[in-house]
N, C-alpha and C positions, 0 to 999 in steps of 0.2 A: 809283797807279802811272802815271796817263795825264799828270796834272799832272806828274811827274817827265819826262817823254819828252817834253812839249810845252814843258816847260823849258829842257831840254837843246836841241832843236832850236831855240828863238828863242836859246839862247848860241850856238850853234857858227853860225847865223845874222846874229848880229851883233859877231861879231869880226872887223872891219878894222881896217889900218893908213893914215893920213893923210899923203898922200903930197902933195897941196899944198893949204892952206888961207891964211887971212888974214894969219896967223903965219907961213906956210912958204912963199915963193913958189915959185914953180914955175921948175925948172932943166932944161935941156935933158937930161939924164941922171937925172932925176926914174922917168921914163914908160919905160916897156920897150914895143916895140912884139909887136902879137898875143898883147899878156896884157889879160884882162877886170876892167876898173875905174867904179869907180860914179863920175861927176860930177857936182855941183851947180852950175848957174848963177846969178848974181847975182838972177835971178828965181823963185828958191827952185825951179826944176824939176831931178829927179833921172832920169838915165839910166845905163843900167847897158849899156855897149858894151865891145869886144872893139876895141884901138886898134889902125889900122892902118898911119894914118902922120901925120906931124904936123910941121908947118911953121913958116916965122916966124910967122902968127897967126891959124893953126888946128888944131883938134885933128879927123882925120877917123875916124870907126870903124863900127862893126856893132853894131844891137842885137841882140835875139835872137829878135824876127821876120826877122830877116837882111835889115833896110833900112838903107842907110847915113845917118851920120849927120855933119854937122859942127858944130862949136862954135866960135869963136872964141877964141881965149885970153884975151882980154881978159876977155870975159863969166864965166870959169870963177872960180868962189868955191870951192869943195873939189874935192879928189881925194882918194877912198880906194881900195884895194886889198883885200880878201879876207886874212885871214890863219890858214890852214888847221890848222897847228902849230900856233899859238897857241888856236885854236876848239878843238882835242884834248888838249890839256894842261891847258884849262877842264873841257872835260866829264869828263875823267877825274880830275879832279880833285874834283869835283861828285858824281860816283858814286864812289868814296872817299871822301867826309863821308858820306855817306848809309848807308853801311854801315859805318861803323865810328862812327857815334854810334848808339848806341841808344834809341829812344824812348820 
């Protein structure tokens, strides 16, 4: 039963949406400002800030020590976003195979 919970919690954990990567560059209407998104730099570092505002070629925001932080645009290699509906339509989905297959 704990493997099932600890399951569920790494799905509903890693369901985001790619909001700019390699393939998707990044559009001014991409980013919603004061919503919290995970960014990866071109030097494989990952932060998970809260945006706050963002210019021609920087992105400024909050982590969640509540330091701010800035990135350049240039340097940004992904943006993902959280995707909360879709992490609940997984797990509930996940516990419906579970019970209705029998073992």
């Amino acid at each position: 039963m704990q493997i099932g919970f600890l399951s569920l919690f790494f799905m509903l954990a890693s369901c985001q949406i790619r909001v700019v990567s390699p393939a998707k560059p990044m559009q001014d209407n991409a980013i919603k400002l004061y919503e919290k998104y995970t960014v990866q730099t071109k030097d494989a570092k990952i932060q998970k800030i809260q945006i706050l505002k963002i210019d021609a070629t920087k992105i400024y925001g909050k982590n969640k020590a509540g330091e701010m932080v800035e990135i350049e645009k240039n340097e940004v290699r992904e943006i993902k976003k959280p995707d909360y509906l879709l992490s609940a339509i997984i797990a509930l989905a996940a516990i419906a195979a579970v019970i209705a297959v029998p073992i």
